[in-house]
C-alpha positions as CSV (number, residue, x, y, z in Angstrom):
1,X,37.3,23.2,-60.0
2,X,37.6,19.8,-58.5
3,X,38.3,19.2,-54.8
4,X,39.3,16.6,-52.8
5,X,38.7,13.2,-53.4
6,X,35.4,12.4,-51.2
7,X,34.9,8.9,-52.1
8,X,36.8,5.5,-53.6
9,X,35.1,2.2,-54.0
10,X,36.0,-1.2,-55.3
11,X,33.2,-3.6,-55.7
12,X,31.9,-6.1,-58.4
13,X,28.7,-5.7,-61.0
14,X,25.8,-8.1,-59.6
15,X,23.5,-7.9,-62.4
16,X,22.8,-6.6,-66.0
17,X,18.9,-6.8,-67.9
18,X,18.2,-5.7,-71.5
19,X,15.3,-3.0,-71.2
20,X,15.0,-2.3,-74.4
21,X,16.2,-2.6,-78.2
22,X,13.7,-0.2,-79.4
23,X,14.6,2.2,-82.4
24,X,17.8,0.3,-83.3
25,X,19.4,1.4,-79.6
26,X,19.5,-0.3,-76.8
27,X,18.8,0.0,-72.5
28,X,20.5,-1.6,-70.5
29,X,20.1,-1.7,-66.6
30,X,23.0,-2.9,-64.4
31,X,23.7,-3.5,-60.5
32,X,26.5,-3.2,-58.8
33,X,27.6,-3.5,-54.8
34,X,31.2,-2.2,-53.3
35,X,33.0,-1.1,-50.5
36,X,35.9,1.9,-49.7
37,X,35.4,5.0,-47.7
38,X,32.9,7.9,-48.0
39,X,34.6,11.0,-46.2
40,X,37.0,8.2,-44.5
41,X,34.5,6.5,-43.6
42,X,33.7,2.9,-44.3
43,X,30.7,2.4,-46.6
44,X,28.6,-0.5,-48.8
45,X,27.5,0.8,-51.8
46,X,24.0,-1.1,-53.2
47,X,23.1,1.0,-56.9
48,X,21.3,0.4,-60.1
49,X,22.3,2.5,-63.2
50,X,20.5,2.3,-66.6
51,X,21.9,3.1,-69.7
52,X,20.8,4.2,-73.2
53,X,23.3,4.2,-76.7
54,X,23.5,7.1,-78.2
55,X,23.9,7.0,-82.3
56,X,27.2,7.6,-81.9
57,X,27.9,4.8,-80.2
58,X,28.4,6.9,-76.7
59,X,26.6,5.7,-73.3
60,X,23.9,8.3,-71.5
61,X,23.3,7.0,-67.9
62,X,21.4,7.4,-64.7
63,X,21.5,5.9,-61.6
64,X,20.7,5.9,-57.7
65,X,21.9,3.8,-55.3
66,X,22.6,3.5,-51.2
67,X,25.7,4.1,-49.2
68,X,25.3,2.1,-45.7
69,X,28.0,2.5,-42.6
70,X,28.9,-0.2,-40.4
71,X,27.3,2.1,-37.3
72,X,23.9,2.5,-39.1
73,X,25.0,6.1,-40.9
74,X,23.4,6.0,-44.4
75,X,23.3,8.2,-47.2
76,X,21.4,8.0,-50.6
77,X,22.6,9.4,-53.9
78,X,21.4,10.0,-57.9
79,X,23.7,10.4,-60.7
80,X,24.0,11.0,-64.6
81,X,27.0,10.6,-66.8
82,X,28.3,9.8,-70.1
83,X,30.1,6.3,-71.2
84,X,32.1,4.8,-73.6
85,X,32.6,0.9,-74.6
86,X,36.2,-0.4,-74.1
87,X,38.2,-3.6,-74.6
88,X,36.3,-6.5,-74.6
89,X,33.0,-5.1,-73.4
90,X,34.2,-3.1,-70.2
91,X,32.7,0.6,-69.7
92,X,33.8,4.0,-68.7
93,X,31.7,6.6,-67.3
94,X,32.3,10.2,-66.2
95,X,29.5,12.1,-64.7
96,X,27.8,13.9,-61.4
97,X,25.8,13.1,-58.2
98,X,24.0,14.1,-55.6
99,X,23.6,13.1,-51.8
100,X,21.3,12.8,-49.0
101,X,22.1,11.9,-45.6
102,X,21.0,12.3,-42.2
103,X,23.9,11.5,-40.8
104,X,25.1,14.0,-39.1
105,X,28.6,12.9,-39.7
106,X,27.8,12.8,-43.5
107,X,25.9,15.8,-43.4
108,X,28.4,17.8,-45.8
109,X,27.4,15.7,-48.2
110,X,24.2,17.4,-48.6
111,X,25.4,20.5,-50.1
112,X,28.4,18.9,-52.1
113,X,28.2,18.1,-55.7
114,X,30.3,15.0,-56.7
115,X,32.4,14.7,-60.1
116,X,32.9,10.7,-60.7
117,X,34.9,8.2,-62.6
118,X,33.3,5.0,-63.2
119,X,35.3,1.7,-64.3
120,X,33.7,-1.7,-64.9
121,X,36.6,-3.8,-66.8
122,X,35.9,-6.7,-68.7
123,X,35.4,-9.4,-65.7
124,X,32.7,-6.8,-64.2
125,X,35.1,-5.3,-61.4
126,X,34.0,-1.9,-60.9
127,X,36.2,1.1,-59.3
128,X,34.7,4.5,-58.2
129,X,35.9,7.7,-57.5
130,X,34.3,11.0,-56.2
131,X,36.0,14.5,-56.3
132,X,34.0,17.6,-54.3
133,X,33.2,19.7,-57.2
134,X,33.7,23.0,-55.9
């Protein structure tokens, strides 16, 4: 069941590298930075995803990234999810992460398991959000 929503971020995709083309596939690694709150709290997100295509022309994606606070709070996270192509070359993922913080202020994080949607439309916006999976 989801929970509440933990996390929303807005942000822009910084960088994209071909990995790979083996086997008639592709990799693809992309970066991204953005802002929003974490647990109402104001956080810069810094992550790195790659992705692989899948024969049926589906996404399969993991990726890691940092969470900073302007009072020196930080918190790290990991993720997998699924994708899909859109209109004129934006991307959909849903998926899960995972936190780690020692921030005590972020410490729920630790034992949460987050459910995401990840948007980057065709201009490389990108727009996050996290639900508690509970």
């Amino acid at each position: 069941m989801l929970g509440e929503l933990t996390c929303e971020l807005r942000g822009k995709r910084t960088a994209r590298r071909v990995l790979s083309t083996d086997g008639g596939g592709f990799k693809v690694e992309v970066s991204f930075e953005d802002s929003g709150k974490l647990l109402g709290v104001e956080a810069n997100d810094i992550g790195t995803y790659s992705s692989v295509s899948r024969p049926d022309g589906s996404l399969y994606g993991e990726g890691q990234g940092v969470l900073l606070m302007p009072d020196g709070g930080m918190a790290t996270w990991k993720g997998q999810g699924v994708g899909k192509f859109l209109a004129g070359g934006a991307v959909s993922y849903r998926g899960a992460l995972y936190y780690s913080t020692a921030t005590p202020k972020l410490a729920r994080l630790n034992s949460l398991a987050g459910v995401f949607e990840f948007e980057v439309d065709a201009n490389g916006s990108t727009h996050s959000k996290i639900w508690e999976w509970k």
